[in-house]
mmCIF entry with sequence, helices, sheets and N, C-alpha, C, O atoms, coordinates in Angstrom:
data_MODEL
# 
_entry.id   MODEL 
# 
_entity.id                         1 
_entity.type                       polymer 
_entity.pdbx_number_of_molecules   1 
# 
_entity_poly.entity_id                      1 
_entity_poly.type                           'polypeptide(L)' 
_entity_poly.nstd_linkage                   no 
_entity_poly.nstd_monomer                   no 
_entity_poly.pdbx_seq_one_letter_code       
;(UNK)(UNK)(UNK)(UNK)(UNK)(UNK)(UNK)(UNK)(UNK)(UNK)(UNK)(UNK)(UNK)(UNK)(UNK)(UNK)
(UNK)(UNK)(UNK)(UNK)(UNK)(UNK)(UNK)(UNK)(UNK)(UNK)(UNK)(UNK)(UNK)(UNK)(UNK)(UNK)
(UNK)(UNK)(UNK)(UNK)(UNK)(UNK)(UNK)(UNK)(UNK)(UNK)(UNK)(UNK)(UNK)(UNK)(UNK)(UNK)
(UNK)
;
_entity_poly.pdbx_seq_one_letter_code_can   XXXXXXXXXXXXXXXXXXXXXXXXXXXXXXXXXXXXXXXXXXXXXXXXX 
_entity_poly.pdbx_strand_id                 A 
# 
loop_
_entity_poly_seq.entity_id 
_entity_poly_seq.num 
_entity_poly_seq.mon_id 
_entity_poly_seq.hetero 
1 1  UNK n 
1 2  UNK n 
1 3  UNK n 
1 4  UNK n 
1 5  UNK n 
1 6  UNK n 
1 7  UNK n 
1 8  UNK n 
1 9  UNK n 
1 10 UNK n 
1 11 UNK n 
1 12 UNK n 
1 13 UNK n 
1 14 UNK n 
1 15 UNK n 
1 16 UNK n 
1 17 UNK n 
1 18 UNK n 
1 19 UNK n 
1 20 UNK n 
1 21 UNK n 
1 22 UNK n 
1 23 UNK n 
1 24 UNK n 
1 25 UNK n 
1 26 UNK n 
1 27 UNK n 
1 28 UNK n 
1 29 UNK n 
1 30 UNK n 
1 31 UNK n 
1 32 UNK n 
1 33 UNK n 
1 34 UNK n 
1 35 UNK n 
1 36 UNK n 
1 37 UNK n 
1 38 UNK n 
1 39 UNK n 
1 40 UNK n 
1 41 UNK n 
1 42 UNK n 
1 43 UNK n 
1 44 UNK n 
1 45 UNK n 
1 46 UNK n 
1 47 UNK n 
1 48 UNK n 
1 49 UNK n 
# 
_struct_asym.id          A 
_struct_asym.entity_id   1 
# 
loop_
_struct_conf.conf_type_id 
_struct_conf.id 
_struct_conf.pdbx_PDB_helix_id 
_struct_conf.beg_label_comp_id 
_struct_conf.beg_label_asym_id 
_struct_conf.beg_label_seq_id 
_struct_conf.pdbx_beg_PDB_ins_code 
_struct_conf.end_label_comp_id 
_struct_conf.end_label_asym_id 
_struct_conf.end_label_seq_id 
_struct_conf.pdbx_end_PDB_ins_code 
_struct_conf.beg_auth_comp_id 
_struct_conf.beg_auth_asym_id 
_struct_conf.beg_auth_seq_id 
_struct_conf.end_auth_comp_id 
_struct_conf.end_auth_asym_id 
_struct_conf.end_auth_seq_id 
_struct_conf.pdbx_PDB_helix_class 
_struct_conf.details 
_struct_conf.pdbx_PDB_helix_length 
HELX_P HELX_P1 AA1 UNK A 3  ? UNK A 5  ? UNK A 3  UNK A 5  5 ? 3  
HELX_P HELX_P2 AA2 UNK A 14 ? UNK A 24 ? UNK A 14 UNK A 24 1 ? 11 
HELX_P HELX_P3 AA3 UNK A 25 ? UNK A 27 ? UNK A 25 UNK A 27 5 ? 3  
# 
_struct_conf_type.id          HELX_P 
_struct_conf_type.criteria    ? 
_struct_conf_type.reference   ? 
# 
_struct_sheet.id               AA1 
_struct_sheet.type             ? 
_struct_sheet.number_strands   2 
_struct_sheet.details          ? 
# 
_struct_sheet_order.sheet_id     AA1 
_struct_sheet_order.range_id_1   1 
_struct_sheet_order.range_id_2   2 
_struct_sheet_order.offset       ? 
_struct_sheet_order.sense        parallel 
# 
loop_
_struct_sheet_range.sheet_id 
_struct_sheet_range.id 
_struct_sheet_range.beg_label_comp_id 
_struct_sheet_range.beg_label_asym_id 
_struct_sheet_range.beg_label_seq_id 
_struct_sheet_range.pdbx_beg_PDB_ins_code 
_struct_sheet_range.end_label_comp_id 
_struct_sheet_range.end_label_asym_id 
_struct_sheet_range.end_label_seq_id 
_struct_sheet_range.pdbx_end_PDB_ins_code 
_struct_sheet_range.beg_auth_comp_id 
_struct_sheet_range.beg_auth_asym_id 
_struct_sheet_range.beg_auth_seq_id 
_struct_sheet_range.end_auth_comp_id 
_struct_sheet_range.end_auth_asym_id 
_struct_sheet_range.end_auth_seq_id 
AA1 1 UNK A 8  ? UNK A 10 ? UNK A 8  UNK A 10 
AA1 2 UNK A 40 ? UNK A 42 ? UNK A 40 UNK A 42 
# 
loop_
_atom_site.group_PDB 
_atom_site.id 
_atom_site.type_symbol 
_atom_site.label_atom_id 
_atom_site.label_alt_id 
_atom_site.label_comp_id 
_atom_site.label_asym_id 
_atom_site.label_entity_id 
_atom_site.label_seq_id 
_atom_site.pdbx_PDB_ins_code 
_atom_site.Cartn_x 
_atom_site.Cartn_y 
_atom_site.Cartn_z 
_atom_site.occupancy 
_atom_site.B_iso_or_equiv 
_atom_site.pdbx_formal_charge 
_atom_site.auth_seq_id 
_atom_site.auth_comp_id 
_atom_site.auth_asym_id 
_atom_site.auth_atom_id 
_atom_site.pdbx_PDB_model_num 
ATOM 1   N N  . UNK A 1 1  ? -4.679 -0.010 -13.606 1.00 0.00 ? 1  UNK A N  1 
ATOM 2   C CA . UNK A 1 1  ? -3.602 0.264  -12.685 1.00 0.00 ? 1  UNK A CA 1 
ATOM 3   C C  . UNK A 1 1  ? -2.550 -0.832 -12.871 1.00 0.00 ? 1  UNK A C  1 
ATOM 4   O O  . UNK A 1 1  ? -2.887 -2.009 -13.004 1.00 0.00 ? 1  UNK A O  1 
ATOM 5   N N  . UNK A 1 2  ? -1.184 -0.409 -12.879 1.00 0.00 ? 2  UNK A N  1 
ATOM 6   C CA . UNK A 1 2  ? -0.404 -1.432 -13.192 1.00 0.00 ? 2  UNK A CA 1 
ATOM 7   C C  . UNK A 1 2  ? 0.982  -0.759 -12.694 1.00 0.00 ? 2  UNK A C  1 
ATOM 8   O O  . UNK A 1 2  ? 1.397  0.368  -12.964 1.00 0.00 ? 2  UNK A O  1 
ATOM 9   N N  . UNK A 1 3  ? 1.623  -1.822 -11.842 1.00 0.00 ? 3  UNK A N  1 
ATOM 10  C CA . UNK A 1 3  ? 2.610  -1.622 -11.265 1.00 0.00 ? 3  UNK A CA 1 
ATOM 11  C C  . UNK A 1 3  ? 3.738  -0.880 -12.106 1.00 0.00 ? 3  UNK A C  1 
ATOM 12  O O  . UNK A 1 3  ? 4.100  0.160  -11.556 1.00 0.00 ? 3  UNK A O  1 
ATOM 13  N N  . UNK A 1 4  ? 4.338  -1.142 -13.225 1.00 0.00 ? 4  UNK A N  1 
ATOM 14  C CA . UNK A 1 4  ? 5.004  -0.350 -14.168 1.00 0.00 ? 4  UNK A CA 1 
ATOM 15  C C  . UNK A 1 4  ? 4.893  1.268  -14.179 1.00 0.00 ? 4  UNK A C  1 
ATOM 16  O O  . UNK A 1 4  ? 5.828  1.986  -14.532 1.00 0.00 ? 4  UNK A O  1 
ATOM 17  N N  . UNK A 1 5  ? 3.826  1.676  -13.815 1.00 0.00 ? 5  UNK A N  1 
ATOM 18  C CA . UNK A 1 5  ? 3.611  2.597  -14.277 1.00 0.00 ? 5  UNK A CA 1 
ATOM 19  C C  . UNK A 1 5  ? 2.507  3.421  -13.197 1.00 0.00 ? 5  UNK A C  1 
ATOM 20  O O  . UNK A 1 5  ? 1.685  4.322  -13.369 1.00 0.00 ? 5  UNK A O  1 
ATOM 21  N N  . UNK A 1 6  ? 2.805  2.878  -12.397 1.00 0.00 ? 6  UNK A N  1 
ATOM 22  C CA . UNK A 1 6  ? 1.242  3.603  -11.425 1.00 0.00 ? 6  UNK A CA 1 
ATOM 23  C C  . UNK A 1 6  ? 1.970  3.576  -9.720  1.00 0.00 ? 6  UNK A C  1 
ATOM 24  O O  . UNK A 1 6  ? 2.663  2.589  -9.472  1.00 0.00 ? 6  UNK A O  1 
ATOM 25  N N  . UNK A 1 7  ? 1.841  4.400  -8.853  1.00 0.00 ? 7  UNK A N  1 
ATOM 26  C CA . UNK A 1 7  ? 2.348  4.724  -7.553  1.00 0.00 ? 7  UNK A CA 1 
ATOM 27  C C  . UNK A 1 7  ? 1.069  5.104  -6.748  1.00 0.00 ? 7  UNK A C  1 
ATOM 28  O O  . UNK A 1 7  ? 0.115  5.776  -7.141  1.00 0.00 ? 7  UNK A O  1 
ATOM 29  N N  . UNK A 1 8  ? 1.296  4.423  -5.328  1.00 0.00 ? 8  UNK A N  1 
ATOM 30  C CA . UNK A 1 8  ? -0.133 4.599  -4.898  1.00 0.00 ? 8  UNK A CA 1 
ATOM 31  C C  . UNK A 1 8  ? 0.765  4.691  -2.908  1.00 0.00 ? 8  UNK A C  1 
ATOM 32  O O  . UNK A 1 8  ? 1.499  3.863  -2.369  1.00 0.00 ? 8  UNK A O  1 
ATOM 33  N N  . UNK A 1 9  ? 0.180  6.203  -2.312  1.00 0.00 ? 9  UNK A N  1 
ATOM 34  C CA . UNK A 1 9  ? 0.198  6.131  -0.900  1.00 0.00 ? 9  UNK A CA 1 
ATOM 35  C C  . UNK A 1 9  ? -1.524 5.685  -0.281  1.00 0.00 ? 9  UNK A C  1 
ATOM 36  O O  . UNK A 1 9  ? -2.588 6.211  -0.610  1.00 0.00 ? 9  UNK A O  1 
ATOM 37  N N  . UNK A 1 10 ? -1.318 4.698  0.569   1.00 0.00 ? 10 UNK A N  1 
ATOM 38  C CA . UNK A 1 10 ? -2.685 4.449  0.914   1.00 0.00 ? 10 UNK A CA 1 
ATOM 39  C C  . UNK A 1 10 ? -2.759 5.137  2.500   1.00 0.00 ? 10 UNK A C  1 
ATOM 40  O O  . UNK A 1 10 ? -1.644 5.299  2.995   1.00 0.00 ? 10 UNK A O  1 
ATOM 41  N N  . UNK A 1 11 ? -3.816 5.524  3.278   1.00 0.00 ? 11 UNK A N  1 
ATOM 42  C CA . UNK A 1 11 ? -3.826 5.918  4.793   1.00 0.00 ? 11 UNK A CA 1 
ATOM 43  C C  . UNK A 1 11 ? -5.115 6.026  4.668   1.00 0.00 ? 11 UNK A C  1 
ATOM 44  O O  . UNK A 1 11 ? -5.674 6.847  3.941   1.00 0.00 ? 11 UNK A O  1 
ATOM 45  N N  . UNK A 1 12 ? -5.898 4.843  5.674   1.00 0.00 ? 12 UNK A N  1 
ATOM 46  C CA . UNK A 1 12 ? -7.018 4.505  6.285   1.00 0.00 ? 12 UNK A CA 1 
ATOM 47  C C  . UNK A 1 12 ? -7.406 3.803  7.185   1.00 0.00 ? 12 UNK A C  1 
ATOM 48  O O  . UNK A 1 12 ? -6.414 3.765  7.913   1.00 0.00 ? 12 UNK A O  1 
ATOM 49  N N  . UNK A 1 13 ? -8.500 2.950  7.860   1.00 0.00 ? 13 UNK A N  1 
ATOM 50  C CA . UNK A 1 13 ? -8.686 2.066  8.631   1.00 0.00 ? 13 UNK A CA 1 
ATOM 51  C C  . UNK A 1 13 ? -7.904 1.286  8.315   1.00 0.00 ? 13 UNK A C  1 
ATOM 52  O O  . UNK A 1 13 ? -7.686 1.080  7.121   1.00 0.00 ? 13 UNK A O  1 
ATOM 53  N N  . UNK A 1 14 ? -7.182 0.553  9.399   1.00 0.00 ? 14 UNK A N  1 
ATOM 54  C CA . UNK A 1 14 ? -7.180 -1.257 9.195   1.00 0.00 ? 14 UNK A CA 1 
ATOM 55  C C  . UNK A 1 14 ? -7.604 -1.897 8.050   1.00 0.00 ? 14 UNK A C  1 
ATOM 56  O O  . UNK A 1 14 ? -6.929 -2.118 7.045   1.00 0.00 ? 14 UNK A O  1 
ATOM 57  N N  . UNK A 1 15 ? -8.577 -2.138 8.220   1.00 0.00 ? 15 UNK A N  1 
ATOM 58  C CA . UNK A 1 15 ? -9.311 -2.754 7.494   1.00 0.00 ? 15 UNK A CA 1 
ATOM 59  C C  . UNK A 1 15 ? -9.108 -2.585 6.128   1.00 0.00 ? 15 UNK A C  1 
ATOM 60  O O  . UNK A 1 15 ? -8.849 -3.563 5.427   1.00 0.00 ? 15 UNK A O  1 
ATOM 61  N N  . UNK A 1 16 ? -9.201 -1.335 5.609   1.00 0.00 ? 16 UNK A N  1 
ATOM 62  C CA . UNK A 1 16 ? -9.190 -1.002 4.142   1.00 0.00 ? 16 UNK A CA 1 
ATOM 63  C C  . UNK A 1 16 ? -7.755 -0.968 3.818   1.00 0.00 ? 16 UNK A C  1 
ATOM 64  O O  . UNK A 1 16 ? -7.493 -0.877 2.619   1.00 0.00 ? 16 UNK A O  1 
ATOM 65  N N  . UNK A 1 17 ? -6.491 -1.037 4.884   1.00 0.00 ? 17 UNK A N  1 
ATOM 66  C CA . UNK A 1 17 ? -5.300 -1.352 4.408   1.00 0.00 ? 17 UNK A CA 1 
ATOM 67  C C  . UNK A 1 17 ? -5.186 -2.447 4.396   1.00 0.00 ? 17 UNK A C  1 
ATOM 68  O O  . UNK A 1 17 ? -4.095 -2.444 3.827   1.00 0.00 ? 17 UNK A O  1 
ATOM 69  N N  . UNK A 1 18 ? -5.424 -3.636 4.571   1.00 0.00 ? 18 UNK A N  1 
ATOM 70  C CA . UNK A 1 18 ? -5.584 -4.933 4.808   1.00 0.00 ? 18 UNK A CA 1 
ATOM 71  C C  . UNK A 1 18 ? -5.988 -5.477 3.198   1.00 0.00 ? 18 UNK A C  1 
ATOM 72  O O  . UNK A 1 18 ? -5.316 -6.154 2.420   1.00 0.00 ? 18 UNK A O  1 
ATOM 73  N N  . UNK A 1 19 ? -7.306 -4.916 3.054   1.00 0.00 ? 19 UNK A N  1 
ATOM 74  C CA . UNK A 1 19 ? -8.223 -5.014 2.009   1.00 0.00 ? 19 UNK A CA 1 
ATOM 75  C C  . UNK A 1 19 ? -7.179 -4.815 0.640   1.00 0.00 ? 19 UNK A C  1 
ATOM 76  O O  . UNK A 1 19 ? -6.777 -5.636 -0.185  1.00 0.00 ? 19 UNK A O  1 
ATOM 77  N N  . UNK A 1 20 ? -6.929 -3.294 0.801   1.00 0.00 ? 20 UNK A N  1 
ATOM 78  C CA . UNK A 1 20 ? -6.416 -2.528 -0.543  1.00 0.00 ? 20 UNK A CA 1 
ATOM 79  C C  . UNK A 1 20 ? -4.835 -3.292 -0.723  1.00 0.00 ? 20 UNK A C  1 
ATOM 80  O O  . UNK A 1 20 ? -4.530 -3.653 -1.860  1.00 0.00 ? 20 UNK A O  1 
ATOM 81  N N  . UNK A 1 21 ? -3.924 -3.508 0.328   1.00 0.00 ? 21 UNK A N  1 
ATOM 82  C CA . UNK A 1 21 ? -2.775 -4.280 0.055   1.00 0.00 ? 21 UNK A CA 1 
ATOM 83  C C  . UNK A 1 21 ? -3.026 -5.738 -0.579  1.00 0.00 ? 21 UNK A C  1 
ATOM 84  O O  . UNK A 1 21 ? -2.176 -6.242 -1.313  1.00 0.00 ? 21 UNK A O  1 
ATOM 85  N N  . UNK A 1 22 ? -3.911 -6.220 -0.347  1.00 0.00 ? 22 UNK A N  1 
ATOM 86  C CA . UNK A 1 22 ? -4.079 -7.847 -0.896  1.00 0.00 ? 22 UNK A CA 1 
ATOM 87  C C  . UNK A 1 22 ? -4.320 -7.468 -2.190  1.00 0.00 ? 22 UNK A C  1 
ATOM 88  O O  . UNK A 1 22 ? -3.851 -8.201 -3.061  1.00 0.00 ? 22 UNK A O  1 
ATOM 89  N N  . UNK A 1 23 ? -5.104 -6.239 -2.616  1.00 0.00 ? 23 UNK A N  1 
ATOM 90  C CA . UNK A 1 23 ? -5.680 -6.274 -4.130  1.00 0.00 ? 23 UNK A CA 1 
ATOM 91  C C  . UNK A 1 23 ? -4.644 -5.789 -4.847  1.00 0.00 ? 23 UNK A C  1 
ATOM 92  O O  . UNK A 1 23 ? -4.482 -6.214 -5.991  1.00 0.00 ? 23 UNK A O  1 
ATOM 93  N N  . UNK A 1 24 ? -3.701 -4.748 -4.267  1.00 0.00 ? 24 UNK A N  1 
ATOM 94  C CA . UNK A 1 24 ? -1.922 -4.739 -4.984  1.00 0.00 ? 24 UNK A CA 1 
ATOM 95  C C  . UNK A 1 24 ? -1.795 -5.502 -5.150  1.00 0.00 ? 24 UNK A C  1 
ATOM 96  O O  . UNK A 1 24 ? -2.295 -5.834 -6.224  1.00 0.00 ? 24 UNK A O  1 
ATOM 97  N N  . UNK A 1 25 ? -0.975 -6.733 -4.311  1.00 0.00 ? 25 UNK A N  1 
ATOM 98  C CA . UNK A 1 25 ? 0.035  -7.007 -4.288  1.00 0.00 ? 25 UNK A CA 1 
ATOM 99  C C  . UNK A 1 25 ? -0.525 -8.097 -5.116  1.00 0.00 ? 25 UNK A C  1 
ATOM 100 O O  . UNK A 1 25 ? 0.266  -9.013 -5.343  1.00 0.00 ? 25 UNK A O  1 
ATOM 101 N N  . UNK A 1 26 ? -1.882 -8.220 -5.689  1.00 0.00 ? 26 UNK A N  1 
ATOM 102 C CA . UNK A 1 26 ? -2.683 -9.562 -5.706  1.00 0.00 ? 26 UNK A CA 1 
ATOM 103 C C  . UNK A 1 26 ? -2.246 -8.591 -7.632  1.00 0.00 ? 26 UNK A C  1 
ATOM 104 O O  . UNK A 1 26 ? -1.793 -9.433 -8.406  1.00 0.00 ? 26 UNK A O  1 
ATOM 105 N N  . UNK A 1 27 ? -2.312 -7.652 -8.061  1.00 0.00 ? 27 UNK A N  1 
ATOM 106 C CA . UNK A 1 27 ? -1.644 -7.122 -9.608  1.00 0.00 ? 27 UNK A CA 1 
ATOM 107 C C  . UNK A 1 27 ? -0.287 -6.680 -9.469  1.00 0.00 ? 27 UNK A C  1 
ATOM 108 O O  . UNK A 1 27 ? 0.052  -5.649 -10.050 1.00 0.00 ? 27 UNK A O  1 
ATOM 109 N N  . UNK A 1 28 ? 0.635  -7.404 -8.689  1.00 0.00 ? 28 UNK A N  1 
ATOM 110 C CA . UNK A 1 28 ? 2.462  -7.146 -8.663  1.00 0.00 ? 28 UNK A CA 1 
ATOM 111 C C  . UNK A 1 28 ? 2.856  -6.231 -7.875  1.00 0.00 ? 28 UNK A C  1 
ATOM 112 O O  . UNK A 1 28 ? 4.036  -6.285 -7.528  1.00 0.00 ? 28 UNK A O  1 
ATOM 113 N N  . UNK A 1 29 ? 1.998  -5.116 -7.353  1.00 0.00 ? 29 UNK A N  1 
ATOM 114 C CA . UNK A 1 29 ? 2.488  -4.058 -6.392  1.00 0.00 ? 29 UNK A CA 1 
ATOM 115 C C  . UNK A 1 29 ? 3.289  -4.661 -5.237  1.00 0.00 ? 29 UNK A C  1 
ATOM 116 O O  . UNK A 1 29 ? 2.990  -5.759 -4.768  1.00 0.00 ? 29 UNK A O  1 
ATOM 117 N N  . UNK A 1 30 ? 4.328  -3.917 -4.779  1.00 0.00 ? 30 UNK A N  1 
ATOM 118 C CA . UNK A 1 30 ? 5.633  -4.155 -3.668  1.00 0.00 ? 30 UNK A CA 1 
ATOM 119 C C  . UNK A 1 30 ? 5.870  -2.652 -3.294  1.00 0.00 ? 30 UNK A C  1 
ATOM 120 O O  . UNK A 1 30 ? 6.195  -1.573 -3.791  1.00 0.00 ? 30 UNK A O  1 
ATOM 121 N N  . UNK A 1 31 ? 5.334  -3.526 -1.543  1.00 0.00 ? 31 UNK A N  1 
ATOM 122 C CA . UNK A 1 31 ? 5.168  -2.502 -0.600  1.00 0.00 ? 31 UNK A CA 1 
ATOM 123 C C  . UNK A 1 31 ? 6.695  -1.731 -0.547  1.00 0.00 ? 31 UNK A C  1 
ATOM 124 O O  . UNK A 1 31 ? 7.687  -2.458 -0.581  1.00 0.00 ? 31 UNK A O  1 
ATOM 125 N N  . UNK A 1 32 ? 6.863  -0.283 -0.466  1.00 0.00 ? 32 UNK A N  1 
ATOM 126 C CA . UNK A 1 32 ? 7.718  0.417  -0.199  1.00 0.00 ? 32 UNK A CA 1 
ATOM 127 C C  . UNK A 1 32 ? 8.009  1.005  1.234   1.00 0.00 ? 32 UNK A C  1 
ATOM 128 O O  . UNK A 1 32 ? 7.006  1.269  1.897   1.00 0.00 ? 32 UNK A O  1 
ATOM 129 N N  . UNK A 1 33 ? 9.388  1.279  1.879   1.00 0.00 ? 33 UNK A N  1 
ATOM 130 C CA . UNK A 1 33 ? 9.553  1.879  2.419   1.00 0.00 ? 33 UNK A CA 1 
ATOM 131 C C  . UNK A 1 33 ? 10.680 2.859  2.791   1.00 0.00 ? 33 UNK A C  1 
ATOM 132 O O  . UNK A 1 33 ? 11.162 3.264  1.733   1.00 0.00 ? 33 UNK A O  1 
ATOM 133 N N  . UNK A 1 34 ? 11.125 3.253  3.545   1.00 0.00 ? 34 UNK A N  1 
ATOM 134 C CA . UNK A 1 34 ? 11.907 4.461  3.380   1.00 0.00 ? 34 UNK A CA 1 
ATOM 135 C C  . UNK A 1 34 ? 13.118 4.133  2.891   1.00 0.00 ? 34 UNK A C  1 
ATOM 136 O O  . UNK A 1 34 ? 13.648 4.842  2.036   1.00 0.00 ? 34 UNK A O  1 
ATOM 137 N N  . UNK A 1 35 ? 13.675 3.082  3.343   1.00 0.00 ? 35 UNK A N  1 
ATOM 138 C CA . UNK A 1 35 ? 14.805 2.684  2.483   1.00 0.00 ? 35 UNK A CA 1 
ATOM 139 C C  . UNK A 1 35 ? 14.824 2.036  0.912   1.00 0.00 ? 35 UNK A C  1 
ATOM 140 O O  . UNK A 1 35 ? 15.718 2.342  0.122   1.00 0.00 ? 35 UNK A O  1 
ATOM 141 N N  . UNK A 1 36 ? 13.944 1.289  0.630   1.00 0.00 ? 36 UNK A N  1 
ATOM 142 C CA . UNK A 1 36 ? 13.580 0.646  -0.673  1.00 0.00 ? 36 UNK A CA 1 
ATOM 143 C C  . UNK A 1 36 ? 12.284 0.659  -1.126  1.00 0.00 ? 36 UNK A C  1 
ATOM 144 O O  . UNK A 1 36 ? 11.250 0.190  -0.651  1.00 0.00 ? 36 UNK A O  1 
ATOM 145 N N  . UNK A 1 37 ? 12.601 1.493  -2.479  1.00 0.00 ? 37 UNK A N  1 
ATOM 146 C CA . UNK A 1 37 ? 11.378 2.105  -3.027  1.00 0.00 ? 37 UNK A CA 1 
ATOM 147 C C  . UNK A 1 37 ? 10.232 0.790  -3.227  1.00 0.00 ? 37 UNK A C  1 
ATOM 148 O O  . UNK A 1 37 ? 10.152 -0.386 -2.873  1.00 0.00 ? 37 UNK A O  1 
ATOM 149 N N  . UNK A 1 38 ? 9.628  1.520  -3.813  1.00 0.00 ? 38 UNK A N  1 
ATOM 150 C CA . UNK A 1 38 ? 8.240  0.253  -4.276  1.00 0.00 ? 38 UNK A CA 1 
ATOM 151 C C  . UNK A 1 38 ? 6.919  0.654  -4.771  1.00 0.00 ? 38 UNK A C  1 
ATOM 152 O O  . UNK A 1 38 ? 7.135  1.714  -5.359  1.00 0.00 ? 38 UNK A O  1 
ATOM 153 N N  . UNK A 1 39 ? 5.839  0.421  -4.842  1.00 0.00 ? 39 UNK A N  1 
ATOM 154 C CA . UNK A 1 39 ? 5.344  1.037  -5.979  1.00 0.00 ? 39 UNK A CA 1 
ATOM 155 C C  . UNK A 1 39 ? 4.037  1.827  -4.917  1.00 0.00 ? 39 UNK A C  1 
ATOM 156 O O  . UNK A 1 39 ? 3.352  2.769  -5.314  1.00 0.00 ? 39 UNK A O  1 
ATOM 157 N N  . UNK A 1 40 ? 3.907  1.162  -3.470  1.00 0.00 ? 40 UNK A N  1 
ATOM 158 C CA . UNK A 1 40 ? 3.148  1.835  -2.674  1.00 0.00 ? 40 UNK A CA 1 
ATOM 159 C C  . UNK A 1 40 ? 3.760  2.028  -1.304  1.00 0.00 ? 40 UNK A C  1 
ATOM 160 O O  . UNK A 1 40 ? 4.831  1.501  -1.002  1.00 0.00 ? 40 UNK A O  1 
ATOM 161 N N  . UNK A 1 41 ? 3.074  2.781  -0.493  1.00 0.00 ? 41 UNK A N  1 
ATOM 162 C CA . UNK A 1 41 ? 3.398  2.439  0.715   1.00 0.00 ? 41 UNK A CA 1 
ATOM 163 C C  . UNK A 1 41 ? 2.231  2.940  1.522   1.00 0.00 ? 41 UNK A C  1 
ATOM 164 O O  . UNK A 1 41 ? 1.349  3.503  0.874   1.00 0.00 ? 41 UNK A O  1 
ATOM 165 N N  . UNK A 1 42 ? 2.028  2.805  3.170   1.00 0.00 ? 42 UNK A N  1 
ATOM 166 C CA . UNK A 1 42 ? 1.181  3.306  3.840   1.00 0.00 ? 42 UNK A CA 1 
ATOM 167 C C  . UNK A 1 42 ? 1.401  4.136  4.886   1.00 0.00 ? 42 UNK A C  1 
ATOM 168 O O  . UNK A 1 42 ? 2.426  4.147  5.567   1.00 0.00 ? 42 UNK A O  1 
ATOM 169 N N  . UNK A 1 43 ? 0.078  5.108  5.080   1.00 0.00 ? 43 UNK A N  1 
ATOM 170 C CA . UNK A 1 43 ? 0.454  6.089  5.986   1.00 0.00 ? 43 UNK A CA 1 
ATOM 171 C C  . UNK A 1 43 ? -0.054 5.611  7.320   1.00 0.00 ? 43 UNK A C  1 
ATOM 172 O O  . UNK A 1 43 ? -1.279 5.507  7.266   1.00 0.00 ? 43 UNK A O  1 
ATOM 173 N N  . UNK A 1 44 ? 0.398  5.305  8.414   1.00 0.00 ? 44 UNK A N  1 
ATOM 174 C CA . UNK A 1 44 ? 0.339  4.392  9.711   1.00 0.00 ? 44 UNK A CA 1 
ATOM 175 C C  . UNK A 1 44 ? -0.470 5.655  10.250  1.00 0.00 ? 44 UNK A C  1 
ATOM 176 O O  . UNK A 1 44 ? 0.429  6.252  10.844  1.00 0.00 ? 44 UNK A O  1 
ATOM 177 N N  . UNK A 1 45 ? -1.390 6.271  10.373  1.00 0.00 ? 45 UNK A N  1 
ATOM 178 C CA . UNK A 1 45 ? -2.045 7.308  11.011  1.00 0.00 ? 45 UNK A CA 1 
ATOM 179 C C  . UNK A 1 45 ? -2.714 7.053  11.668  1.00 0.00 ? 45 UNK A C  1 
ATOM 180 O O  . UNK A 1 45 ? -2.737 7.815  12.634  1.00 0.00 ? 45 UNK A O  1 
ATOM 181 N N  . UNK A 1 46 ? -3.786 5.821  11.712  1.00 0.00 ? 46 UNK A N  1 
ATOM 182 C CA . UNK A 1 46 ? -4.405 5.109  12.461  1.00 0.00 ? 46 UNK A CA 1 
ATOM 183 C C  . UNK A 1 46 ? -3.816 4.286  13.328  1.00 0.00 ? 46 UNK A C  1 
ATOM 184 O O  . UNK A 1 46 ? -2.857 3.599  12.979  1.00 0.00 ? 46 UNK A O  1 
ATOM 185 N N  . UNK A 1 47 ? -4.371 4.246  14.705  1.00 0.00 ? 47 UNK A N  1 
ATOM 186 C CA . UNK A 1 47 ? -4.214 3.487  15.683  1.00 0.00 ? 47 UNK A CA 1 
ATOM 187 C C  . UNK A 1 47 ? -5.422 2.828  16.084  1.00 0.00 ? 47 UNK A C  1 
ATOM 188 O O  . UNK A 1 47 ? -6.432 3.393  16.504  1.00 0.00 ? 47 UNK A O  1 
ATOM 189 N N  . UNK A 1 48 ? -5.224 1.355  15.896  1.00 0.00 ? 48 UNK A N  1 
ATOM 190 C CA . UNK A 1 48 ? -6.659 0.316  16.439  1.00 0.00 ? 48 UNK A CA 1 
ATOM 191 C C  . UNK A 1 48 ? -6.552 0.116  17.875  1.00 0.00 ? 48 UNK A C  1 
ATOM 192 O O  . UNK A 1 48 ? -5.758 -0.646 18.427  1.00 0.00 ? 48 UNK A O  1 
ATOM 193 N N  . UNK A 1 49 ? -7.486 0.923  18.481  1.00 0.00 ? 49 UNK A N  1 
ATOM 194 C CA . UNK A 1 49 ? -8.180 0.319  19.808  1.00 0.00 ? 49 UNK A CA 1 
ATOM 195 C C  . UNK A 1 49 ? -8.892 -0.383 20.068  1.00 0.00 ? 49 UNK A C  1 
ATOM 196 O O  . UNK A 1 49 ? -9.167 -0.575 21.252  1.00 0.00 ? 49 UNK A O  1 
# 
């Protein structure tokens, strides 16, 4: 997987967005959002109670 060339939407626990963003951004991935693209972004579907 490599930022150049690879696009990733993530939507899960906390936790595993927490997890899975450190291991991007930890191989160059830059979080996207609606105004400025980027190579991922996340789906906020979860709410922590």
């Amino acid at each position: 997987m490599a930022p150049e060339r690879d696009r990733v939407m993530l939507c899960g626990s906390p936790a595993m967005l927490a997890d899975t963003t450190r291991l991007l951004e930890g191989r160059g991935f830059v979080e996207g959002s609606g105004g400025q693209p980027g190579h991922y972004v996340i789906e906020k579907a979860f709410v922590e109670r």
